[in-house]
PyMOL CGO cylinders between C-alpha atoms (Angstrom):
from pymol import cmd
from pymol.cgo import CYLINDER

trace = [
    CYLINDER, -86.54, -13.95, 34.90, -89.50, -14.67, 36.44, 0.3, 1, 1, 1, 1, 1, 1,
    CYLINDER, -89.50, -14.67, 36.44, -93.69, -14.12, 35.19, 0.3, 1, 1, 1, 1, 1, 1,
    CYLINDER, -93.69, -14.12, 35.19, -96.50, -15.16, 37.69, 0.3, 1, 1, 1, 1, 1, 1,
    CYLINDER, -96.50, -15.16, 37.69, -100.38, -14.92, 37.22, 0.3, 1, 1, 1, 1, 1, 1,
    CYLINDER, -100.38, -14.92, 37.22, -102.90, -14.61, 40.10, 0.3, 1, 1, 1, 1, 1, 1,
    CYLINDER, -102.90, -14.61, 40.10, -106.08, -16.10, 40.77, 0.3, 1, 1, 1, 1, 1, 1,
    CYLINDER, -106.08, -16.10, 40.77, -108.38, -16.21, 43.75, 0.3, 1, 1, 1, 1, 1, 1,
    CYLINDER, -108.38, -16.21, 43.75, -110.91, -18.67, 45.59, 0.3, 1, 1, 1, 1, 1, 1,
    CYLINDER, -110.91, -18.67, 45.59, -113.42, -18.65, 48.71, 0.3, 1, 1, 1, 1, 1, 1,
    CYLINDER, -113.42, -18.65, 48.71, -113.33, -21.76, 50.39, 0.3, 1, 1, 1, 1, 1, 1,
    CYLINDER, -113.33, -21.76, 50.39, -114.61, -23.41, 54.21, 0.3, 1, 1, 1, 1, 1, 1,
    CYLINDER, -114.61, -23.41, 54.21, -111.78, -25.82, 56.69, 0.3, 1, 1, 1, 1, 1, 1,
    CYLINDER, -111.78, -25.82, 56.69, -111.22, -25.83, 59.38, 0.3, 1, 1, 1, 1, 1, 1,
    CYLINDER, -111.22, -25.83, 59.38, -108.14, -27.35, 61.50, 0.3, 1, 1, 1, 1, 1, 1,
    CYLINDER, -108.14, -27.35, 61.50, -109.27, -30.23, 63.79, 0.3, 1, 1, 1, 1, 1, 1,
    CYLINDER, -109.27, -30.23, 63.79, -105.56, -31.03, 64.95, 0.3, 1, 1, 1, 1, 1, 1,
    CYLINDER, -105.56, -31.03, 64.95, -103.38, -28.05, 64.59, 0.3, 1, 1, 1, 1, 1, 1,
    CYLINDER, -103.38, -28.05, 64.59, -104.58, -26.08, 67.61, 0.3, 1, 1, 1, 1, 1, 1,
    CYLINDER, -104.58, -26.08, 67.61, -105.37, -26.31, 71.55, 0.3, 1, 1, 1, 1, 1, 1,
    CYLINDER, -105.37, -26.31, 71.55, -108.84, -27.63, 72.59, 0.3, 1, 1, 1, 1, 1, 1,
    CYLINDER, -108.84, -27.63, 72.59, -111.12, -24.86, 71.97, 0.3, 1, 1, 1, 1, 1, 1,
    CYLINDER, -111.12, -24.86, 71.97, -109.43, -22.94, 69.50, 0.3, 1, 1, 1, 1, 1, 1,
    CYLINDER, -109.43, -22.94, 69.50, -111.22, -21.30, 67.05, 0.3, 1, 1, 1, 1, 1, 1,
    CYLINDER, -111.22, -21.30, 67.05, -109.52, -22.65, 64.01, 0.3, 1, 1, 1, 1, 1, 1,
    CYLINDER, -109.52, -22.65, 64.01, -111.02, -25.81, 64.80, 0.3, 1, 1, 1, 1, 1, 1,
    CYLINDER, -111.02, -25.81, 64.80, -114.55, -24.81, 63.88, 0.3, 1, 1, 1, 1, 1, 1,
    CYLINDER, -114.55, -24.81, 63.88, -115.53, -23.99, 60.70, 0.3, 1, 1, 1, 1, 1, 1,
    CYLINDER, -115.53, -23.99, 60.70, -114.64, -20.65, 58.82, 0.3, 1, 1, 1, 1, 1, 1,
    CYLINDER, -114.64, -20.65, 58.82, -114.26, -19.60, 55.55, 0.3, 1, 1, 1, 1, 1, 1,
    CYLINDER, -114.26, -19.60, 55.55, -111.44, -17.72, 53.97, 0.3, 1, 1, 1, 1, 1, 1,
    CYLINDER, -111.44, -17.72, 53.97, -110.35, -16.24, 50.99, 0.3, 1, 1, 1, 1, 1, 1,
    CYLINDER, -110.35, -16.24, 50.99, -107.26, -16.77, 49.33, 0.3, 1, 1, 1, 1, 1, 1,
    CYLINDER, -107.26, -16.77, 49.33, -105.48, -15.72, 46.69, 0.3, 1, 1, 1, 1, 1, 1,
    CYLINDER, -105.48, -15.72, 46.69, -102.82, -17.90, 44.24, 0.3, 1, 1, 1, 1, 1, 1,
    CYLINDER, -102.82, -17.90, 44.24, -99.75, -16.65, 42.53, 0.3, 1, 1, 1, 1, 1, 1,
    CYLINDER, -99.75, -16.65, 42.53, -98.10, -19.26, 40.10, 0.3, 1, 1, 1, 1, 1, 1,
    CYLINDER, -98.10, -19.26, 40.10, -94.68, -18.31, 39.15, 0.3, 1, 1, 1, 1, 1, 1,
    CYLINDER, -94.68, -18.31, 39.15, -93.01, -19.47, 36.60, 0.3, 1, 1, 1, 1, 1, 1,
    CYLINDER, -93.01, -19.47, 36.60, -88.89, -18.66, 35.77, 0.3, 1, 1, 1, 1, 1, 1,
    CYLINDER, -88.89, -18.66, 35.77, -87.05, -19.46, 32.75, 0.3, 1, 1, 1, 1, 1, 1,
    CYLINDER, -87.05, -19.46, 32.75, -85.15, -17.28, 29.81, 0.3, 1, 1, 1, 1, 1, 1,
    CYLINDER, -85.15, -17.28, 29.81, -87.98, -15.79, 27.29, 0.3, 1, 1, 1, 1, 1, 1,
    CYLINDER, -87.98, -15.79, 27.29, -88.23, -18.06, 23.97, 0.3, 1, 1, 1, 1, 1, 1,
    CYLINDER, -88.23, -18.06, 23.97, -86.36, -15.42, 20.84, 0.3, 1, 1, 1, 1, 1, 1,
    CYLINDER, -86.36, -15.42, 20.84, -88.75, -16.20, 18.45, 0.3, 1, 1, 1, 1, 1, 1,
    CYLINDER, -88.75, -16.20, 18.45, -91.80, -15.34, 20.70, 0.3, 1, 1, 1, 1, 1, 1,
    CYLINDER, -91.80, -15.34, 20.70, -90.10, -13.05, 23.31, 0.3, 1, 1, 1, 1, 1, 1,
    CYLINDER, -90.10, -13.05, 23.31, -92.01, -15.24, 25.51, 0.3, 1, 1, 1, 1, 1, 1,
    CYLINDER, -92.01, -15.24, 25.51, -91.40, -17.28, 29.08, 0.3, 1, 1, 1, 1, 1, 1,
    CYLINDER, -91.40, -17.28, 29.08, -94.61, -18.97, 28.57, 0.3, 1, 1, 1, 1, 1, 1,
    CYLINDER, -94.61, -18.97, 28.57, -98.14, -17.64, 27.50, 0.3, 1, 1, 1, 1, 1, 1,
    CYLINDER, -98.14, -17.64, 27.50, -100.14, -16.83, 30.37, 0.3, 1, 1, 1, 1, 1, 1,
    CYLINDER, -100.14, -16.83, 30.37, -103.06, -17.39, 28.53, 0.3, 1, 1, 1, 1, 1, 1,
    CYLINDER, -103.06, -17.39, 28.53, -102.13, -21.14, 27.96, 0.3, 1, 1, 1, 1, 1, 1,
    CYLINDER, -102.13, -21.14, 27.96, -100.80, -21.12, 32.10, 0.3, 1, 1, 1, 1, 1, 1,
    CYLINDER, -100.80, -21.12, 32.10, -104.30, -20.08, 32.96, 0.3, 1, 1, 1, 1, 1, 1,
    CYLINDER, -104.30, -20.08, 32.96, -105.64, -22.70, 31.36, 0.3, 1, 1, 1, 1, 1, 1,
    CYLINDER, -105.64, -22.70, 31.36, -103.42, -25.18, 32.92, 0.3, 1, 1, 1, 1, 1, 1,
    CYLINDER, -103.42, -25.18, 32.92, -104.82, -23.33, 36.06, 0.3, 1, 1, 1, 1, 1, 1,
    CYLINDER, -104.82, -23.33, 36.06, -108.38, -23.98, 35.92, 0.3, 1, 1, 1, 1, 1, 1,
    CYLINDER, -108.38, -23.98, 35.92, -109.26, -26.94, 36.93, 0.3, 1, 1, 1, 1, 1, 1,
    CYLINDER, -109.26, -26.94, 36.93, -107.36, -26.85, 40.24, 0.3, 1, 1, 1, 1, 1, 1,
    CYLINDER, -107.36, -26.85, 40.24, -108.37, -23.25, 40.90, 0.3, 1, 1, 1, 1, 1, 1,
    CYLINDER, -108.37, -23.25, 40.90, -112.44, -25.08, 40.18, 0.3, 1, 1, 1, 1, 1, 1,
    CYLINDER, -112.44, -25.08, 40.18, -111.51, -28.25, 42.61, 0.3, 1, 1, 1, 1, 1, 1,
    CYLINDER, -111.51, -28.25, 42.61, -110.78, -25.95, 45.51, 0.3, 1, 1, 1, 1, 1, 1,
    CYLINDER, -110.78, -25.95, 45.51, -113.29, -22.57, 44.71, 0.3, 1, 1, 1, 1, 1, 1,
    CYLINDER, -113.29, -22.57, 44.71, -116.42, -22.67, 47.07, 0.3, 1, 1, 1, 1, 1, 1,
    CYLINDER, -116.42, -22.67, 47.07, -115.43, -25.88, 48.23, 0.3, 1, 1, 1, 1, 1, 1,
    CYLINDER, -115.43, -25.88, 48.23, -115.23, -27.51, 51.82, 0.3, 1, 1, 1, 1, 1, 1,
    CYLINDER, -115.23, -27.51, 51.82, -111.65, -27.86, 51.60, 0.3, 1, 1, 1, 1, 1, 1,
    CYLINDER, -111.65, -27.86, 51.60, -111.24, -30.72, 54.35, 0.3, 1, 1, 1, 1, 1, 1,
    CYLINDER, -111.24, -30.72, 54.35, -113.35, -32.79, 51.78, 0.3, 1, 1, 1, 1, 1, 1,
    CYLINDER, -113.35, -32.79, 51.78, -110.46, -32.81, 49.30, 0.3, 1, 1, 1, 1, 1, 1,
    CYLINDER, -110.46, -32.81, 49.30, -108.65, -35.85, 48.50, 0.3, 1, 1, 1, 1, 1, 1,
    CYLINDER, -108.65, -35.85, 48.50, -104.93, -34.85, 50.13, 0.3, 1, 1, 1, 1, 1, 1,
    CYLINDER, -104.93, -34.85, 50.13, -106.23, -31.71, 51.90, 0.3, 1, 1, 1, 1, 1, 1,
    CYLINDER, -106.23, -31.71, 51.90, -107.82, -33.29, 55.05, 0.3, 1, 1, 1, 1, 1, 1,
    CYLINDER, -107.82, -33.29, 55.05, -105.54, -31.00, 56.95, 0.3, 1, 1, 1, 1, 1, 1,
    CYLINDER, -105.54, -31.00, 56.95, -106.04, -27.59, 54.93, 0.3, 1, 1, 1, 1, 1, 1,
    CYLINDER, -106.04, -27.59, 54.93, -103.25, -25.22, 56.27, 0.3, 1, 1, 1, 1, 1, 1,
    CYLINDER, -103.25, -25.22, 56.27, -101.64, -23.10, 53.85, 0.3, 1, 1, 1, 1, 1, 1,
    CYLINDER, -101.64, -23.10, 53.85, -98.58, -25.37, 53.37, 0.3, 1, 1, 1, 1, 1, 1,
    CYLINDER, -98.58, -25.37, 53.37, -100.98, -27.91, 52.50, 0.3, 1, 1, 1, 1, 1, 1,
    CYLINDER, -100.98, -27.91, 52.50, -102.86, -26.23, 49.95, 0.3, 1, 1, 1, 1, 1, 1,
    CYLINDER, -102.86, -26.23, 49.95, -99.27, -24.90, 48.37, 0.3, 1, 1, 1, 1, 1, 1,
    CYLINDER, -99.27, -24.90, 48.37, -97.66, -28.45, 47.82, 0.3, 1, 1, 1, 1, 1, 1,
    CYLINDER, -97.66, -28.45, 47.82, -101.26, -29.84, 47.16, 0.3, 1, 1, 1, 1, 1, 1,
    CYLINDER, -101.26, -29.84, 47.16, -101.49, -27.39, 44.44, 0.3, 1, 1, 1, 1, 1, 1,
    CYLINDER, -101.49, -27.39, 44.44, -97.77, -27.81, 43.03, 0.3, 1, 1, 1, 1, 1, 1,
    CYLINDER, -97.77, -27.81, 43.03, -98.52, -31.48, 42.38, 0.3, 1, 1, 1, 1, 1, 1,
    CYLINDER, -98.52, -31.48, 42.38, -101.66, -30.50, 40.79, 0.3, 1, 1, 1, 1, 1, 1,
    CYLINDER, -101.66, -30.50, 40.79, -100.06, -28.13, 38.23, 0.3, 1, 1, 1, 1, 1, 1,
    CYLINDER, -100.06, -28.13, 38.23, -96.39, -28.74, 37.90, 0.3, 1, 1, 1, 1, 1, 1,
    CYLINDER, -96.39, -28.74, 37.90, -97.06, -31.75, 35.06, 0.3, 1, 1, 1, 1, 1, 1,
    CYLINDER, -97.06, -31.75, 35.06, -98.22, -28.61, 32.93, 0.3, 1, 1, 1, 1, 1, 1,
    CYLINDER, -98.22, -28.61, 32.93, -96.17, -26.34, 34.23, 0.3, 1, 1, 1, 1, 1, 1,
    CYLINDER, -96.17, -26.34, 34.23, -92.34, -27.43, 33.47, 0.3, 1, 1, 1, 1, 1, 1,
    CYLINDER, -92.34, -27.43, 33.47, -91.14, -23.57, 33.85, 0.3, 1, 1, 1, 1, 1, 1,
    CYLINDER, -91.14, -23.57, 33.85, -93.13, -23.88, 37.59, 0.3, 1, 1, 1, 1, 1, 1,
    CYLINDER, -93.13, -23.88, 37.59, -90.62, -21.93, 40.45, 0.3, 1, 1, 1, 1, 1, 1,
    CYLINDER, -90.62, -21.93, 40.45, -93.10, -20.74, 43.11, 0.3, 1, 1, 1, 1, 1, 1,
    CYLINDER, -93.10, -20.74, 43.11, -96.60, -21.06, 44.34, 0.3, 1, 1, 1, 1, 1, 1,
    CYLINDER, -96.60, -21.06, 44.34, -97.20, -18.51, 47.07, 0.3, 1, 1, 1, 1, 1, 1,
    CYLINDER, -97.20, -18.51, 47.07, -100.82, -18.62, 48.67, 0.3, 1, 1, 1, 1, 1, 1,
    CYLINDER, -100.82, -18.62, 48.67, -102.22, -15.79, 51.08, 0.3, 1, 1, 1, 1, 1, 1,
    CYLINDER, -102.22, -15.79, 51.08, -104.56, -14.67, 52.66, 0.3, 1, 1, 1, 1, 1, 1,
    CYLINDER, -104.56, -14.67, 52.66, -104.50, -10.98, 52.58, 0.3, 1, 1, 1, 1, 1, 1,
    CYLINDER, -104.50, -10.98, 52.58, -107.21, -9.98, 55.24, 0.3, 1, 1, 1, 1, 1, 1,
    CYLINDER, -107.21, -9.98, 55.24, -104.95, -11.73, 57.73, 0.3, 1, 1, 1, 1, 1, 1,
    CYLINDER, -104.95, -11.73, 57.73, -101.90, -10.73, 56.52, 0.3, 1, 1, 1, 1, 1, 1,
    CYLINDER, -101.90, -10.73, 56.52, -100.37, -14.28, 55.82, 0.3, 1, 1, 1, 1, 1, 1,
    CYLINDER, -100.37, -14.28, 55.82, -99.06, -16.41, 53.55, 0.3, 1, 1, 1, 1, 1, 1,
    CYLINDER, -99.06, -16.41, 53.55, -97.48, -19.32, 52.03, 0.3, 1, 1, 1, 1, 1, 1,
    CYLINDER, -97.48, -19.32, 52.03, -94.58, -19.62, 49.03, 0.3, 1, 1, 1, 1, 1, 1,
    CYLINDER, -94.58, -19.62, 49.03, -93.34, -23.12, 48.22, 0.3, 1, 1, 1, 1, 1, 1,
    CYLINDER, -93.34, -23.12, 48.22, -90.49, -23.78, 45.20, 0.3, 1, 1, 1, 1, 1, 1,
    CYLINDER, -90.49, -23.78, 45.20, -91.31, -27.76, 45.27, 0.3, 1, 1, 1, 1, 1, 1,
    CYLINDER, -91.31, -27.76, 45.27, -88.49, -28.09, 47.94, 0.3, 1, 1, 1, 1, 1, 1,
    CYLINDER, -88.49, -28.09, 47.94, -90.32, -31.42, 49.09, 0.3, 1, 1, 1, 1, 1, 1,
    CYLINDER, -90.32, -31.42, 49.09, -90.73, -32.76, 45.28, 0.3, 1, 1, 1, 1, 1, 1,
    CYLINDER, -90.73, -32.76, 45.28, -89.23, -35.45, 44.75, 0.3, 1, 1, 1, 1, 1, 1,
    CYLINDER, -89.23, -35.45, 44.75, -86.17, -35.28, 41.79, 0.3, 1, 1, 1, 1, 1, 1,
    CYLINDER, -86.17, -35.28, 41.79, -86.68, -36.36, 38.46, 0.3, 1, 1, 1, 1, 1, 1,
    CYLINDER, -86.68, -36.36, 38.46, -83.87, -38.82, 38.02, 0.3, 1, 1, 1, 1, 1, 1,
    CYLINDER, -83.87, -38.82, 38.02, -81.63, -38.63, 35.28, 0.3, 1, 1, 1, 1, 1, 1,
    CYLINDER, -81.63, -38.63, 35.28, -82.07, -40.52, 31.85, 0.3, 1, 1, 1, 1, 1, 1,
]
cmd.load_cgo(trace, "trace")
């Protein structure tokens, strides 16, 4: 079973390496984008609960307030702010809160696009 909260955020990049000379994702633009944090697990019997999405958007906050209205190119780890960047960038923000974490998807809905990452590039907690 599987619960997910959104949030959204406006933010400025641009993509100095990831296009042809002249593109026009190398200048500046602004986008905005929209977060979905999935979490999966079986719900709790006593509470009937996953996890409380209350205490997930908490969790939440600070990343979605590190990247909102922000230069994103300026970030520590998001030099190069394509959408699989952002995902894994905010994975390792929020996973250490997050232990039911499956999915972050990021999109950008006026252009139809989009990003979903399950921590495939995470490295494995090793065994006790």
């Amino acid at each position: 079973m599987r619960i997910f909260t959104d949030f959204t955020f406006e933010a400025a990049h641009h993509l100095p390496h990831s296009f042809p000379d002249g593109h026009v994702n190398q200048r500046l633009h602004g986008h905005s984008f929209r977060v979905r944090v999935t979490l999966q697990g079986r719900p709790d019997p006593k509470t009937g609960l996953i996890a409380d999405l209350g205490a997930v958007k908490a969790a939440i906050k600070s990343a979605r307030h590190a990247l909102d209205h922000r230069y994103l190119n300026e970030i520590d780890g998001l030099e190069l702010p394509t959408l699989e960047t952002i995902a894994i960038w905010l994975w390792r923000r929020i996973a250490p809160d997050l232990p039911a974490l499956a999915e972050i998807g990021i999109y950008r809905d006026s252009c139809g696009e989009g990003c979903e990452y399950q921590g495939e590039f995470e490295p494995l907690e090793k065994a006790a």
